[in-house]
DOSEBA-211704 format. One record per atom (N, C-alpha, C, O): x, y, z; chain. Coordinates in steps of 0.1 Angstrom, whole numbers, m for minus. Layout:
BEGIN
site X->X; Y->Y; Z->Z; chaine->A
...
END
This chain:
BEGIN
site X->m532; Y->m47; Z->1704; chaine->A
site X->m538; Y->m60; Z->1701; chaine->A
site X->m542; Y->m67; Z->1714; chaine->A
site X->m533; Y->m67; Z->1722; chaine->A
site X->m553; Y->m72; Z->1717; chaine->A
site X->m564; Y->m75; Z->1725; chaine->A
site X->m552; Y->m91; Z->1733; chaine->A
site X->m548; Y->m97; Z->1724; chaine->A
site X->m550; Y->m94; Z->1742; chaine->A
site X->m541; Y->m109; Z->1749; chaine->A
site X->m550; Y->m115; Z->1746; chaine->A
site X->m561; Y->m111; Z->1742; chaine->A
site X->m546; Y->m130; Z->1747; chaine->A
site X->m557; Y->m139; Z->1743; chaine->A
site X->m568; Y->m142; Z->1757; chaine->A
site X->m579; Y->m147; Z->1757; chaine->A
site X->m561; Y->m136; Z->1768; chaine->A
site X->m570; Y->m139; Z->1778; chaine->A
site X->m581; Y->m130; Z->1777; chaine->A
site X->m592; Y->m133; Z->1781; chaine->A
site X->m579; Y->m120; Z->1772; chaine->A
site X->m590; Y->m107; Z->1770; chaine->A
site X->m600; Y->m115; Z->1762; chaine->A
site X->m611; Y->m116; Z->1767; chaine->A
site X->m597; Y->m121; Z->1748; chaine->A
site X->m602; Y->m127; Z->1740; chaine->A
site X->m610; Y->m139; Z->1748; chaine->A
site X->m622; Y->m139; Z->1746; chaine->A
site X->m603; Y->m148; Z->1756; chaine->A
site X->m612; Y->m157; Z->1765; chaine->A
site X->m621; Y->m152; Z->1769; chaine->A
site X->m633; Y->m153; Z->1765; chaine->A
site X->m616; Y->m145; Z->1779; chaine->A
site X->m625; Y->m133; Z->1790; chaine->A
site X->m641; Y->m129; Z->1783; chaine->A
site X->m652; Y->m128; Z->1789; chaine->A
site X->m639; Y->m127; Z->1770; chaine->A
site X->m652; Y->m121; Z->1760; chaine->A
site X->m659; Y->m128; Z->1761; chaine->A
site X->m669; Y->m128; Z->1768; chaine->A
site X->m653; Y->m141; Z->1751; chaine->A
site X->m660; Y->m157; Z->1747; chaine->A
site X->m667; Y->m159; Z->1757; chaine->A
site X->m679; Y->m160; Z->1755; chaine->A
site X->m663; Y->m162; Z->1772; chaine->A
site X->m669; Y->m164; Z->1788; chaine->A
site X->m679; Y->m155; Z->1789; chaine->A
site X->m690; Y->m161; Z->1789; chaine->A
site X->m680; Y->m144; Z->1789; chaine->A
site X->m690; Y->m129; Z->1791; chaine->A
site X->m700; Y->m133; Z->1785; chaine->A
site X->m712; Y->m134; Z->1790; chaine->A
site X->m695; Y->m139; Z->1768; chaine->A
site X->m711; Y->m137; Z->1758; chaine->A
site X->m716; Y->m150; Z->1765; chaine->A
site X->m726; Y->m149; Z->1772; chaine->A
site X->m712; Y->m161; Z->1765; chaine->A
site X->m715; Y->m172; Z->1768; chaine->A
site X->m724; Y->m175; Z->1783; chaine->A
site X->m732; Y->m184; Z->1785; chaine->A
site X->m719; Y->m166; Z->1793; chaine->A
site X->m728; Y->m160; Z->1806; chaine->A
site X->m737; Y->m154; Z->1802; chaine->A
site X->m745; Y->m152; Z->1811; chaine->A
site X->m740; Y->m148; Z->1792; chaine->A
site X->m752; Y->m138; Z->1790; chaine->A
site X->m759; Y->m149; Z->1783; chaine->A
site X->m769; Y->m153; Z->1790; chaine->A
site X->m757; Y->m154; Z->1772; chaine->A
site X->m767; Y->m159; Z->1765; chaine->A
site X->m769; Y->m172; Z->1772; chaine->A
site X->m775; Y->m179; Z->1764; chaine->A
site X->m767; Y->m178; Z->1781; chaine->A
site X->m767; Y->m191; Z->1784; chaine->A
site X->m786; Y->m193; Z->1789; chaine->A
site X->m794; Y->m201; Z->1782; chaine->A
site X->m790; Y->m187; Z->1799; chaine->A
site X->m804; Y->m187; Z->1800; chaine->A
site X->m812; Y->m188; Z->1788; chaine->A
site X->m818; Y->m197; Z->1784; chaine->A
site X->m810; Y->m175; Z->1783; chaine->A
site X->m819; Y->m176; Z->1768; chaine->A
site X->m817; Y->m187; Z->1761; chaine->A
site X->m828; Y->m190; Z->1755; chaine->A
site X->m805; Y->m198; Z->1757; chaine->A
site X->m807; Y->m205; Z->1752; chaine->A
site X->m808; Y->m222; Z->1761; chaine->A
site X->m809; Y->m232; Z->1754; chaine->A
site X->m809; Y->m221; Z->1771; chaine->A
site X->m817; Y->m230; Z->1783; chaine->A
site X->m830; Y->m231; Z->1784; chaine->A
site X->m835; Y->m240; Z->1790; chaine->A
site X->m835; Y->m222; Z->1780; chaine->A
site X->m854; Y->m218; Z->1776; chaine->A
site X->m858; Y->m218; Z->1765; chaine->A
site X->m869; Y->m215; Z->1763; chaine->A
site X->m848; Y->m223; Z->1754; chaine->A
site X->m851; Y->m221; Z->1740; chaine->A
site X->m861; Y->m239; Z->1739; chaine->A
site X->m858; Y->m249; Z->1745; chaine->A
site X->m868; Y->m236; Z->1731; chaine->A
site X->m873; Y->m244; Z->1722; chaine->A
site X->m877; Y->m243; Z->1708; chaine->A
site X->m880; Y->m232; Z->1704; chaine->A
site X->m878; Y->m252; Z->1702; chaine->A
site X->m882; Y->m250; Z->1687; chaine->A
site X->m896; Y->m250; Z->1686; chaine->A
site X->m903; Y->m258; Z->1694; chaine->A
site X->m902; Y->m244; Z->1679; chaine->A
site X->m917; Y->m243; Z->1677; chaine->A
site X->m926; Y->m254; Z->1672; chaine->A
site X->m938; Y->m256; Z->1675; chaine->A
site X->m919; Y->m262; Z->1665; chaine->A
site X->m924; Y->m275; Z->1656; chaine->A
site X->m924; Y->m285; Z->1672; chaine->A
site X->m933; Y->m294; Z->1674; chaine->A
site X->m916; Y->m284; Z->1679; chaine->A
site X->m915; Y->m295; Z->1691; chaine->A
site X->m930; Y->m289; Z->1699; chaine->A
site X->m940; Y->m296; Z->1697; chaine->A
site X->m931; Y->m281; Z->1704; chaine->A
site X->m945; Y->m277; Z->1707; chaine->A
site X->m959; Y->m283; Z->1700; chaine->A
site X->m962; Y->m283; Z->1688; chaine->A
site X->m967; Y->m289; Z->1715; chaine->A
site X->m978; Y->m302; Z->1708; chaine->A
site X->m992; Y->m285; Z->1714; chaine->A
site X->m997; Y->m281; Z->1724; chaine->A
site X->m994; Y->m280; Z->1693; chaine->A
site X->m1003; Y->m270; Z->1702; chaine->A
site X->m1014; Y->m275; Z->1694; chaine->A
site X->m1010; Y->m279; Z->1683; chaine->A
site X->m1029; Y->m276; Z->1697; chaine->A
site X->m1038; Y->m275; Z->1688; chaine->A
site X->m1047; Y->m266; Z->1683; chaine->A
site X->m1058; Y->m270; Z->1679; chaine->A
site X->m1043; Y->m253; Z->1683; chaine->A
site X->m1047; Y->m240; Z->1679; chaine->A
site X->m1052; Y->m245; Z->1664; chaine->A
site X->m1062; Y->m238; Z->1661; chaine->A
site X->m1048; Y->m253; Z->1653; chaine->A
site X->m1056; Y->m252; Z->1643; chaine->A
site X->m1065; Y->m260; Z->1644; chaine->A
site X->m1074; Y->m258; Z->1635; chaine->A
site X->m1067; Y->m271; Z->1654; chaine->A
site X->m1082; Y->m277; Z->1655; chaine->A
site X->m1090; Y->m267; Z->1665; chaine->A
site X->m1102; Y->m267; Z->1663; chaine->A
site X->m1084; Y->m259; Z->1675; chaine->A
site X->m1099; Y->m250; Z->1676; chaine->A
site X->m1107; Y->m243; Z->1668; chaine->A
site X->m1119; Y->m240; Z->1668; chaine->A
site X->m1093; Y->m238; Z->1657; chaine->A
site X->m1102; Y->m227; Z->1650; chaine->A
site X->m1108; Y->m234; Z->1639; chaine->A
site X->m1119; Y->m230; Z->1637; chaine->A
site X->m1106; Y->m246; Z->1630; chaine->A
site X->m1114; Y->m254; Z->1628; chaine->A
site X->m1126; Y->m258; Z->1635; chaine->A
site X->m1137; Y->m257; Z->1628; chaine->A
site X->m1127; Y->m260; Z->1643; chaine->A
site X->m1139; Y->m267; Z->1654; chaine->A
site X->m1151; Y->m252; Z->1655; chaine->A
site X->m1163; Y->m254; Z->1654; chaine->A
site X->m1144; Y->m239; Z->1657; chaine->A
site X->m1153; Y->m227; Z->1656; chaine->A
site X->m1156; Y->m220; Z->1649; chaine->A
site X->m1164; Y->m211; Z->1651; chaine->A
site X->m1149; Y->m224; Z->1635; chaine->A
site X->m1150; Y->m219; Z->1623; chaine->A
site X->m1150; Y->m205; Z->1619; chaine->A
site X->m1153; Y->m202; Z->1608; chaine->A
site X->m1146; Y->m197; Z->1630; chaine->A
site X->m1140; Y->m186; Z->1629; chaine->A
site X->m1123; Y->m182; Z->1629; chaine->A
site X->m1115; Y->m189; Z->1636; chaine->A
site X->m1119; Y->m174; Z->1622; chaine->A
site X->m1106; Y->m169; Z->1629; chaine->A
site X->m1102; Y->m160; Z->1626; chaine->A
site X->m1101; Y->m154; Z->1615; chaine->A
site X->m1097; Y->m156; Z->1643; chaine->A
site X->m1100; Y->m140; Z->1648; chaine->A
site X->m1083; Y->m137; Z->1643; chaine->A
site X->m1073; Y->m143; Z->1644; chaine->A
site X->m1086; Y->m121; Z->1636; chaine->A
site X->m1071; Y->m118; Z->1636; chaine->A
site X->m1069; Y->m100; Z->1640; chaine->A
site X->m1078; Y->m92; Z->1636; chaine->A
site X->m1061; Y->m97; Z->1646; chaine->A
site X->m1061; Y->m78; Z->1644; chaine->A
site X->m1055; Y->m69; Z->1633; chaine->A
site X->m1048; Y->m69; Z->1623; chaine->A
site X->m1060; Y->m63; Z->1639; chaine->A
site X->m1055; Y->m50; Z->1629; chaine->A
site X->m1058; Y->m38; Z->1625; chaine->A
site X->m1070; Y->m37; Z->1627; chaine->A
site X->m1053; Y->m24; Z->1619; chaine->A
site X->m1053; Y->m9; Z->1621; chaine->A
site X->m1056; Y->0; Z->1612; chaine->A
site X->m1045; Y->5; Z->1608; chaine->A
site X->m1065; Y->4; Z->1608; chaine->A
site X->m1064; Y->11; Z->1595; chaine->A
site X->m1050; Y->18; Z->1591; chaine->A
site X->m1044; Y->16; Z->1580; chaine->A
site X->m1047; Y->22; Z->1598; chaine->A
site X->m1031; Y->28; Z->1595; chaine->A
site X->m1026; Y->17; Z->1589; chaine->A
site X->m1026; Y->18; Z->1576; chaine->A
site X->m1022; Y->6; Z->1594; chaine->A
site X->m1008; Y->m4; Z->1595; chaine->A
site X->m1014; Y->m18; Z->1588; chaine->A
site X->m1007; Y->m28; Z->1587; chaine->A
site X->m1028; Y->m17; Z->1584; chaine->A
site X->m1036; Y->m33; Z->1580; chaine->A
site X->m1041; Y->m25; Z->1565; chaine->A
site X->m1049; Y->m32; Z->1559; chaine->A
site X->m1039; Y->m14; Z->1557; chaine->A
site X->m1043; Y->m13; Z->1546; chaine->A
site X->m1035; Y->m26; Z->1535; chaine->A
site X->m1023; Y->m30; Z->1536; chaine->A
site X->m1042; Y->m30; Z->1527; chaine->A
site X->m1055; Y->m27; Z->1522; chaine->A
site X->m1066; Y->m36; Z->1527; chaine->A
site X->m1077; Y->m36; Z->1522; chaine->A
site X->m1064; Y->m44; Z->1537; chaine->A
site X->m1072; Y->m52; Z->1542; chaine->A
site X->m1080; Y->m48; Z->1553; chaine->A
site X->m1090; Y->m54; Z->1554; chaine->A
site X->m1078; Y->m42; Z->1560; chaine->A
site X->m1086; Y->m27; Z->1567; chaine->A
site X->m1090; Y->m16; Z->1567; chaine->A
site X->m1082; Y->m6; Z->1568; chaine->A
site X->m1102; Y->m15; Z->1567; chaine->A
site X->m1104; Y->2; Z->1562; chaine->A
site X->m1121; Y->2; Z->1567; chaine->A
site X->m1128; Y->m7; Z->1571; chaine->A
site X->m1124; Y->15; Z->1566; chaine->A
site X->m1131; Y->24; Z->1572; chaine->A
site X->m1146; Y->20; Z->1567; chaine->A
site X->m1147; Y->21; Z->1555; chaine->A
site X->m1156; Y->16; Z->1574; chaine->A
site X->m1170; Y->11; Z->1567; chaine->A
site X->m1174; Y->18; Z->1563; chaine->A
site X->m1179; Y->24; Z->1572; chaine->A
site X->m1177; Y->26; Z->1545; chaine->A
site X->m1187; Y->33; Z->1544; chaine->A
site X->m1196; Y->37; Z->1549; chaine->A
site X->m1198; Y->49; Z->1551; chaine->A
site X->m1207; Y->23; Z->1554; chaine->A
site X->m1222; Y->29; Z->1559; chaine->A
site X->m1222; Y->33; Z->1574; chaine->A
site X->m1230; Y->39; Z->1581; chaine->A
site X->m1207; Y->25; Z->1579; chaine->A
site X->m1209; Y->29; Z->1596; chaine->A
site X->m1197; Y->38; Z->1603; chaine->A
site X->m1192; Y->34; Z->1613; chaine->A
site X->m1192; Y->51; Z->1598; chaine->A
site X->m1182; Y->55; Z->1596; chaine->A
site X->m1177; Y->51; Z->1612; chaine->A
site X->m1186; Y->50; Z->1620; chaine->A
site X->m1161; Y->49; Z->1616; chaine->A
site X->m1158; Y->45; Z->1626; chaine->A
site X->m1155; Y->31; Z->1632; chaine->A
site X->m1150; Y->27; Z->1643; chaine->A
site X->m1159; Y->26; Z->1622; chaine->A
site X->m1158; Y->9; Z->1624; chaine->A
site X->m1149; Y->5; Z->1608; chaine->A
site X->m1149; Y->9; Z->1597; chaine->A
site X->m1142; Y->m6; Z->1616; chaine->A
site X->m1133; Y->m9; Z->1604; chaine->A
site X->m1139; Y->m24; Z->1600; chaine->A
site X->m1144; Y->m33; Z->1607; chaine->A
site X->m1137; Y->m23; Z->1588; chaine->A
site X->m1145; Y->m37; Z->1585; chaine->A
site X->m1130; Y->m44; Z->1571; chaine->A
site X->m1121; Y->m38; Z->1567; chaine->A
site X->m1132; Y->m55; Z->1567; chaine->A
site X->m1118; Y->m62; Z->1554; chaine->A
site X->m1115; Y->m71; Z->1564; chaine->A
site X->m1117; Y->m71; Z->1577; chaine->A
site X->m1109; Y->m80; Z->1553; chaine->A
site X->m1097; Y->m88; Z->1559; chaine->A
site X->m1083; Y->m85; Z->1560; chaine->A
site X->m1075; Y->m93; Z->1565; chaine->A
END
């Protein structure tokens, strides 16, 4: 059975590791982005994707074989 100092000792360890990551954290809603008024404003929006891994919304052009065409 583990001393309780061992048990401290842990608690301290995880708390040294994650302390950065959570010193850099922010929430996403706090972020002032205006990514939906550009794509508004260009009235495009660009997205990716693989015939493999974007079916059924990607796939193979009939008339241009080689080019992937869907949303």
């Amino acid at each position: 059975m583990p001393s309780r100092w061992a048990a401290r000792a842990g608690s301290i360890s995880l708390l040294v590791l994650l302390a950065p990551a959570l010193a850099g954290w922010q929430p996403a809603i706090a972020a002032s982005d205006d990514s939906l008024a550009r794509v508004r404003a260009a009235g495009v929006l660009r997205w990716g994707g693989d015939q493999q891994g974007g079916e059924p919304y990607a796939f193979e052009d009939p008339d241009h074989p080689g080019t992937l065409i869907g949303f």
